[in-house]
C-alpha positions in Angstrom: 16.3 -64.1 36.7 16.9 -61.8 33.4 14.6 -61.0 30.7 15.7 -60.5 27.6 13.1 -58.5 24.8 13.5 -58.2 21.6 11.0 -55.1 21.5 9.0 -54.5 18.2 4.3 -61.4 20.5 5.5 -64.3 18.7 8.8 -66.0 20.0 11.0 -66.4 23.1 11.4 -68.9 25.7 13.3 -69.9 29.0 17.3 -70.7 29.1 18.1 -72.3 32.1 21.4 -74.4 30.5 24.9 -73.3 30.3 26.1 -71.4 26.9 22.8 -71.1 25.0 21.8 -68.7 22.3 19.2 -66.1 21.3 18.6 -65.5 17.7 15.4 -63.6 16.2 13.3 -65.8 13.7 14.3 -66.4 10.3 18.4 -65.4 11.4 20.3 -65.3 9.6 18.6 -65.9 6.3 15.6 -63.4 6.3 14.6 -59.7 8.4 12.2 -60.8 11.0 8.4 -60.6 10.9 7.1 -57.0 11.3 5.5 -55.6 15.0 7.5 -58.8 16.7 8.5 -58.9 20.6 10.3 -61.9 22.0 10.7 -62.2 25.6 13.3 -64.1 27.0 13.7 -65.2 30.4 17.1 -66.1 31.7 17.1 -68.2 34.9 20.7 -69.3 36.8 20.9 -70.4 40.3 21.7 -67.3 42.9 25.8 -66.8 42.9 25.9 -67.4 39.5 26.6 -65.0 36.5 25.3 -64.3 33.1 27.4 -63.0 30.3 25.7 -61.7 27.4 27.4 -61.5 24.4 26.2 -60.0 20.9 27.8 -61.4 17.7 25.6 -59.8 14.7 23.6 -57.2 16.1 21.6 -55.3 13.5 18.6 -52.5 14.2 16.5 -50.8 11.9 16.2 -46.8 11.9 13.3 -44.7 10.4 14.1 -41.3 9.1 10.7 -39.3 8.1 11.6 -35.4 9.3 13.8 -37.4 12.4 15.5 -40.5 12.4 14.9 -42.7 15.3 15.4 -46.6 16.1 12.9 -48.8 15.3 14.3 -51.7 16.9 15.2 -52.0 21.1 16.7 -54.1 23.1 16.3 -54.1 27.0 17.4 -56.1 29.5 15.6 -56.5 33.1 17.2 -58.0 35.8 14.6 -59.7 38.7 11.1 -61.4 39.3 7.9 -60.6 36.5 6.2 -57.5 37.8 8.8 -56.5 40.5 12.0 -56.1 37.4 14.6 -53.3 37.3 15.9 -51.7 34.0 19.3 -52.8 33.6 19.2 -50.6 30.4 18.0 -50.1 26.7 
Protein backbone atom coordinates (compact mmCIF):
# COMPACT_ATOMS: atom_id res chain seq x y z
CA UNK A 1 0.00 0.00 0.00
CA UNK A 2 1.30 3.71 -0.77
CA UNK A 3 0.23 6.93 0.60
CA UNK A 4 0.31 9.68 -1.31
CA UNK A 5 0.15 13.52 0.75
CA UNK A 6 -0.29 16.39 -0.56
CA UNK A 7 1.16 18.19 2.62
CA UNK A 8 -0.07 21.81 3.46
CA UNK A 9 -7.44 17.97 5.87
CA UNK A 10 -9.91 18.27 3.18
CA UNK A 11 -9.51 15.82 0.12
CA UNK A 12 -8.06 12.40 -0.83
CA UNK A 13 -9.27 9.03 -1.17
CA UNK A 14 -8.42 5.28 -2.06
CA UNK A 15 -7.20 4.11 -5.81
CA UNK A 16 -7.40 0.62 -6.07
CA UNK A 17 -8.14 0.67 -10.22
CA UNK A 18 -5.64 0.50 -12.94
CA UNK A 19 -4.37 4.13 -14.47
CA UNK A 20 -6.10 6.55 -12.17
CA UNK A 21 -5.27 10.16 -11.37
CA UNK A 22 -4.52 12.54 -8.46
CA UNK A 23 -5.15 16.12 -8.95
CA UNK A 24 -5.46 18.80 -6.03
CA UNK A 25 -8.89 20.68 -5.78
CA UNK A 26 -9.87 23.27 -8.13
CA UNK A 27 -6.88 21.91 -10.91
CA UNK A 28 -6.38 23.21 -13.13
CA UNK A 29 -8.52 26.31 -12.97
CA UNK A 30 -7.75 27.87 -9.53
CA UNK A 31 -4.51 27.56 -6.55
CA UNK A 32 -5.85 25.29 -4.06
CA UNK A 33 -7.44 26.10 -0.71
CA UNK A 34 -4.84 27.41 1.88
CA UNK A 35 -3.47 24.97 4.97
CA UNK A 36 -4.78 21.78 2.74
CA UNK A 37 -3.38 18.07 3.14
CA UNK A 38 -4.81 15.26 1.01
CA UNK A 39 -3.97 11.86 1.77
CA UNK A 40 -3.97 9.32 -0.72
CA UNK A 41 -3.83 5.71 -0.30
CA UNK A 42 -2.76 3.60 -3.08
CA UNK A 43 -3.66 -0.11 -2.75
CA UNK A 44 -2.43 -2.96 -5.60
CA UNK A 45 -2.39 -6.56 -5.05
CA UNK A 46 1.33 -7.90 -3.76
CA UNK A 47 3.58 -8.48 -7.07
CA UNK A 48 2.22 -5.66 -8.57
CA UNK A 49 3.85 -2.21 -9.30
CA UNK A 50 2.96 1.44 -9.12
CA UNK A 51 4.24 4.05 -11.43
CA UNK A 52 3.81 7.46 -10.50
CA UNK A 53 4.01 9.91 -12.91
CA UNK A 54 3.78 13.88 -12.46
CA UNK A 55 2.49 15.95 -15.44
CA UNK A 56 2.02 19.70 -14.02
CA UNK A 57 3.73 19.79 -10.85
CA UNK A 58 3.77 23.25 -9.28
CA UNK A 59 4.99 24.29 -5.48
CA UNK A 60 4.83 27.39 -3.87
CA UNK A 61 8.07 28.99 -2.20
CA UNK A 62 8.11 31.75 0.63
CA UNK A 63 11.04 34.10 0.72
CA UNK A 64 11.02 36.40 4.04
CA UNK A 65 15.02 36.62 5.02
CA UNK A 66 15.11 32.66 3.50
CA UNK A 67 13.20 31.15 0.89
CA UNK A 68 11.89 27.80 1.57
CA UNK A 69 9.02 25.47 0.05
CA UNK A 70 5.73 25.84 1.16
CA UNK A 71 4.40 23.02 -0.51
CA UNK A 72 5.65 18.97 -0.01
CA UNK A 73 5.05 15.97 -1.38
CA UNK A 74 5.91 12.61 0.34
CA UNK A 75 5.33 9.33 -0.56
CA UNK A 76 5.11 6.29 2.13
CA UNK A 77 5.28 2.98 1.11
CA UNK A 78 3.45 0.18 3.79
CA UNK A 79 0.55 -0.36 6.36
CA UNK A 80 -1.01 3.18 8.50
CA UNK A 81 1.27 3.51 11.49
CA UNK A 82 3.92 0.98 10.55
CA UNK A 83 4.95 3.23 6.90
CA UNK A 84 8.49 3.93 5.55
CA UNK A 85 9.65 7.25 3.92
CA UNK A 86 10.09 6.52 0.38
CA UNK A 87 11.14 10.27 0.21
CA UNK A 88 10.04 14.05 0.14
Amino acid sequence: MYKISFIKTGCGGALTKHSQSISSPRYPDYPYPNSLQCDWVITMPRGKFIRLEFFDFEVEFKCDGKCWCADQLEIWEGPEFNETKLGR
